[in-house]
Every structure is written in C-alpha cells, then in structure tokens.
C-alpha positions in Angstrom: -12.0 16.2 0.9 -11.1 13.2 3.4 -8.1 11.0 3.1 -8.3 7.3 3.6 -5.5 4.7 4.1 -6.8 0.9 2.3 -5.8 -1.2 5.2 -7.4 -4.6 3.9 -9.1 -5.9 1.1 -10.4 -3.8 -2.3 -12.1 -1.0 -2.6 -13.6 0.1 -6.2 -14.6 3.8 -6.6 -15.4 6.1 -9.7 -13.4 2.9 -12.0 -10.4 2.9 -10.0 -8.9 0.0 -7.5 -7.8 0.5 -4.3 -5.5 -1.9 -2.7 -4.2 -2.0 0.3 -1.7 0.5 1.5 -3.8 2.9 -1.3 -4.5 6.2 -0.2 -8.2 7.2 -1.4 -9.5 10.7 -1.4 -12.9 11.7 -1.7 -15.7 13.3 -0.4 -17.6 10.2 0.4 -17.5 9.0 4.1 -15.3 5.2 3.8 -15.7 4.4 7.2 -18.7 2.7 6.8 -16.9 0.1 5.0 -14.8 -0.6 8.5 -16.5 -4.5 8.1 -15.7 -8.1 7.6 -12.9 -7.9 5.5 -12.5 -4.4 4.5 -10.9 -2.1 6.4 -10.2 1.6 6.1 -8.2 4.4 8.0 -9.2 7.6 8.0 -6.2 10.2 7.9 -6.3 13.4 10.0 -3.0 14.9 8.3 -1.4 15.2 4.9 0.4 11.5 4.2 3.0 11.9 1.9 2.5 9.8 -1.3 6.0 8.0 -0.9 4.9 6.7 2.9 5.1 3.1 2.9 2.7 0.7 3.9 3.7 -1.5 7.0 5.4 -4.8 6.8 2.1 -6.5 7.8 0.0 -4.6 5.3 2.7 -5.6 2.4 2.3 -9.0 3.5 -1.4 -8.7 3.1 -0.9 -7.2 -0.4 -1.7 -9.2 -3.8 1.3 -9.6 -6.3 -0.3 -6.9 -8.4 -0.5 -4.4 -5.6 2.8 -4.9 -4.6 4.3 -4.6 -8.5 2.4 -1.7 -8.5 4.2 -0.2 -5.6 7.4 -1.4 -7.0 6.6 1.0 -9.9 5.4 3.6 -8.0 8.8 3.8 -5.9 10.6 2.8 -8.7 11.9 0.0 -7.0 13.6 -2.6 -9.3 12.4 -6.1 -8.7 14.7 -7.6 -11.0 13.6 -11.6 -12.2 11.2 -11.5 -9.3 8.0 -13.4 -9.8 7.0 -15.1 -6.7 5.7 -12.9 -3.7 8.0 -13.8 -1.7 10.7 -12.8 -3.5 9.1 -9.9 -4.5 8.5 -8.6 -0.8 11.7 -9.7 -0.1 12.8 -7.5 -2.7 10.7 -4.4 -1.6 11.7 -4.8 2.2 15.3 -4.4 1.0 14.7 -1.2 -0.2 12.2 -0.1 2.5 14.5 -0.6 5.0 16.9 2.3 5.8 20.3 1.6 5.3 22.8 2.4 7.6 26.6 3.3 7.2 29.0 1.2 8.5 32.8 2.8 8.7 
C-alpha cells in the first residue's frame, strides 16, 4: 500500500476527504492527480501521524481542515474563529519551545 501526502486542494476517496497536509493510503496510484490544482506527494518512508504540515501548506488549508488538525493534535484554539487567529493559534504550538534560564 502507498502513502501519499495532500499537498493542495481535495481529494475524495472511498467517502472520505482529504485535505491538505492529509496523509492518504491506498493501493491506487495518486500521482496522476499531480495537475492544475491538486497536488500529491508520494511518501517513500513511514510518516509519523503527528508530522505537521508546513507553514505554507497550513496557510493553504481551509478553516475546517485546520480545526480538524487542531483536534487531531489536541491543540486548544480557545475563542478562535477567524483563520488567522486560528493559524496563529496552531503555529504557537507547532513551534518548539525553547528554555530560557
């Protein structure tokens, strides 16, 4: 079974949604899709399910898609309703923190 990486746009397969960042696997080959403004990335090696999706690909992603990932990281957005506060939100706890002494 192949593993994909949703770069851009949506992909719909077997009545799930992909979004970007989404990792899809299945036996079928994506790449074809690799057009106008869907994009795929196939992945040679295991991706763990907590990697994050780069800054550019959160920018890229829908409100929805990025609640989603908020849930799926467990990521509190608190009274955040506008993407940009979302992101903002997200890239917080994306970023690693460091330990001032």
């Amino acid at each position: 079974m192949a593993r994909y990486r949703l770069l851009a746009g949506i992909h719909q397969d077997s009545g799930k949604t992909y979004r970007p960042g989404d990792i899809i696997e299945t036996d079928k080959d994506l790449m074809r899709l690799n057009r106008g403004f869907q994009k795929i990335e196939k992945l040679t090696e295991a991706v763990p399910i907590s990697e994050m999706p780069t800054d550019d690909d959160l920018s890229r992603m829908t409100v929805v898609s990025l609640r989603e990932l908020a849930e799926r990281e467990e990521i509190d957005l608190g009274d955040a309703t506008l993407k940009t506060d979302i992101l903002e939100t997200i890239r917080q706890e994306l970023t690693p923190q460091t330990n001032e002494a």
